[in-house]
N, C-alpha and C positions, 0 to 999 in steps of 0.2 A: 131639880136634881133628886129629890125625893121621888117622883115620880119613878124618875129613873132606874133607881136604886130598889124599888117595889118591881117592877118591870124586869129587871134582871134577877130579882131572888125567883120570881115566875119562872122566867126563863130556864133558870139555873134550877130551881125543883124538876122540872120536866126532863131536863137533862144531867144525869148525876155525873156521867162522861166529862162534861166540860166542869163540874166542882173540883171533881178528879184532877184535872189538868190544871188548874186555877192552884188548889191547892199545893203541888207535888211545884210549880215555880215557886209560890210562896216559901214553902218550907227550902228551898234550894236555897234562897236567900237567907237561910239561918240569921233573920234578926225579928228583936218583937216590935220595934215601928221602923214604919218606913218614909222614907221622904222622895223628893223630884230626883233624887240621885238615883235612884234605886229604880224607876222606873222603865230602863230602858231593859233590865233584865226581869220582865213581868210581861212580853208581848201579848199573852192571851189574854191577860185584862184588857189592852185596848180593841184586841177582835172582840171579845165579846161585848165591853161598853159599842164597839159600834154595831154587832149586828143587833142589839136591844136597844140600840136607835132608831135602826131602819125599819124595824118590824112594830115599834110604839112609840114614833116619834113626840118630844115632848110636848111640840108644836104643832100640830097638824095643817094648820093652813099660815101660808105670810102674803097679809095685803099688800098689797103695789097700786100704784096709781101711774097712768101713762102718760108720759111728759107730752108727747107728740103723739099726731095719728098716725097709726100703722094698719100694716095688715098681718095676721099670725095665719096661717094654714090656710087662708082663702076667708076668713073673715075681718070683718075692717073692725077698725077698734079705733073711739075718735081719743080727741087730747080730753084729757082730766077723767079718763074712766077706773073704776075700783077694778085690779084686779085682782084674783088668789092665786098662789100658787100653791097647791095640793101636795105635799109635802108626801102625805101618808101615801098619796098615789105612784109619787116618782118613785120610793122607795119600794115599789111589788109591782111596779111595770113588767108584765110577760114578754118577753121579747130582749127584754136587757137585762135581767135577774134569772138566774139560775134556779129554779126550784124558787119562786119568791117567795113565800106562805111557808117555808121551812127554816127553823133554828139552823145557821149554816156559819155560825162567825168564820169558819176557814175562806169564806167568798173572798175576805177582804186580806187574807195573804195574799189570795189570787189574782186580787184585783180589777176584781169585776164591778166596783165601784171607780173605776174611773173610765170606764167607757167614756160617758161626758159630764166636761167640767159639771155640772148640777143634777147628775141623779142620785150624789150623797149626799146631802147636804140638812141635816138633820140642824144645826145652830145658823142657815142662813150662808149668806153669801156679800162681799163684796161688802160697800159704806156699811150696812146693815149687819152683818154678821154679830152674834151672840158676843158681847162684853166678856157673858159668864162661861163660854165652850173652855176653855182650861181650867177653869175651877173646877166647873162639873167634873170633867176627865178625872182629876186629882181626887175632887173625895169618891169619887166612884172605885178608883185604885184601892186607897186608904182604907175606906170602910170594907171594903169586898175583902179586903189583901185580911186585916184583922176579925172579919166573919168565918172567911172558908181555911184559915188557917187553921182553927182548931173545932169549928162545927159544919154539918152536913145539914146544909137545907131542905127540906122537907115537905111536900105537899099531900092534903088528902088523896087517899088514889081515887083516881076518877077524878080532880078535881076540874071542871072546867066554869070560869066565872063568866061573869057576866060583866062584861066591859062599858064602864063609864068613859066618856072620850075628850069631852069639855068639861072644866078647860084644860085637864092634860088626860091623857088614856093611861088606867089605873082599874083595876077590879074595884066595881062597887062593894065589895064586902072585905075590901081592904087587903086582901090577900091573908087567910089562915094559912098559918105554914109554923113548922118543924123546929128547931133549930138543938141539933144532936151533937152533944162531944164527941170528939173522934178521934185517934192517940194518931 
């Protein structure tokens, strides 16, 4: 969640557009905390928590092991093999993502994550799916909703880091950034 939450101040530095918009719901809601109640009139926190999933998933690979033999795409895969599922790959798949490599949370108004059932799938899927995915969601809300309410994130200009990826993807230098009152 931490990760997460570095990842979208990133995000959110690069793009003051979407602070803006972040901001102007939060203040709509004229209150100073907020709870699960309150979430459903705050959409662009959940577009943006997800496209700062898709673009830095916190997970980048989920091991699988094959119950039976199969074949995937014309290669055989026997019973008991390790496999990964590439997490970081499905989410910037050319061909199924619009612009993949680009800040775009409006995709998932659109719906371009549900092409198929697992090309969003940032917490997992199915028996396996993330315990923590609604926690996460929630303090990503919370903290973000009481950050951009009253300050402007902030990055060196020019800032471009240098990305550590294991065991979650995070700037090695921890992300220096800003953090501005704003009336």
């Amino acid at each position: 969640t931490t990760a997460s939450l570095v990842n979208a101040c990133y995000e959110l530095g690069r793009h003051p557009h979407w602070q803006r918009r972040l901001r102007e719901e939060a203040r709509a809601l004229g209150k100073d905390t907020i709870g699960q109640e309150d979430f459903d009139a705050l959409p662009s926190f959940s577009l943006v928590f997800n496209e700062t999933q898709r673009l830095h998933s916190s997970v980048p690979l989920f091991p699988r092991r094959s119950i039976n033999a199969c074949e995937l795409s014309g290669v055989e895969i026997p019973a008991d093999t390790l496999l990964m599922n590439a997490i970081t790959y499905n989410h910037v798949m050319p061909g199924w993502w619009t612009e993949p490599q680009r800040f775009d949370p409006e995709r998932f108004e659109r719906g371009e994550h549900k092409q198929h059932a697992f090309l969003f799938h940032p917490f997992g899927g199915g028996a396996h799916k993330c315990i923590g995915m609604h926690f996460a969601q929630m303090v990503f809300r919370i903290f973000m909703y009481h950050i951009l309410i009253g300050h402007e994130i902030q990055l060196r200009p020019g800032y471009d880091p240098d990305w550590q990826y294991i065991p979650m993807p995070k700037p090695k230098d921890h992300l220096p950034l800003r953090l501005v009152p704003v009336k």
